[in-house]
C-alpha positions in Angstrom: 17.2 -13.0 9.6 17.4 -15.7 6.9 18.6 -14.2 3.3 15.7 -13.8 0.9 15.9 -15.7 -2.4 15.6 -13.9 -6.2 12.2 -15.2 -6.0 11.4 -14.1 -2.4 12.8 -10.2 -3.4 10.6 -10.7 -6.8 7.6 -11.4 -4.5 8.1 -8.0 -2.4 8.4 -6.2 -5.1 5.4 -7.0 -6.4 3.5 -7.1 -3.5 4.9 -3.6 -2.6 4.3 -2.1 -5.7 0.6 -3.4 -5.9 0.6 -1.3 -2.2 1.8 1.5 -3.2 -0.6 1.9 -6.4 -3.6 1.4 -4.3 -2.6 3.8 -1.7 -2.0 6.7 -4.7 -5.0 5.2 -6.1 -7.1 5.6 -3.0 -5.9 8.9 -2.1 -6.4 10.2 -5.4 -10.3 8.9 -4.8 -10.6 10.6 -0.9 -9.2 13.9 -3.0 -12.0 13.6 -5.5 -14.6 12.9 -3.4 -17.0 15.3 -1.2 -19.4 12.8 1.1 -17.6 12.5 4.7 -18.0 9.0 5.0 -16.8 7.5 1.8 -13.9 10.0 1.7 -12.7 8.5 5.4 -13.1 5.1 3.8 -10.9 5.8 0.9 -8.5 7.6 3.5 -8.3 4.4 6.2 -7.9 2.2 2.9 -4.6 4.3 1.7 -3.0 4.5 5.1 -3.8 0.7 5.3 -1.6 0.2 2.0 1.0 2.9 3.4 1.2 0.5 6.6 1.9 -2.9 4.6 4.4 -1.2 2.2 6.3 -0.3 5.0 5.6 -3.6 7.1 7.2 -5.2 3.8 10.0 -2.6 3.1 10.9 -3.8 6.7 12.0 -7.2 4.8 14.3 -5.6 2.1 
C-alpha cells in the first residue's frame, strides 16, 4: 500500500471522528426512543457509522 501523506492521515481523522460522533449520536437517539421503527432506523444508521469507521481505520 502507497504511504498516506500528513494531509491524507488529517483527512481520516476527520472523517473517522465525524463517524464515530454520529454512531454515539445515533445510538444515544435508538436508546431514547420507544416506536419500533424509528428506533431500528437510528440502530441501522449507527452500525452504518460503526462499519465506515472501521472500513477507514483499515487505512491507518
Amino acid at each position: 500500500m502507497a504511504e498516506l501523506s500528513v494531509l491524507d492521515l488529517q483527512n481520516l481523522r476527520h472523517l473517522i471522528g465525524g463517524y464515530d460522533t454520529t454512531h454515539s449520536k445515533m445510538t444515544e437517539y435508538a436508546n431514547q426512543t420507544e416506536d419500533p421503527e424509528i428506533k431500528k432506523l437510528f440502530q441501522d444508521a449507527a452500525n452504518s457509522a460503526m462499519k465506515n469507521k472501521q472500513d477507514l481505520m483499515k487505512f491507518l
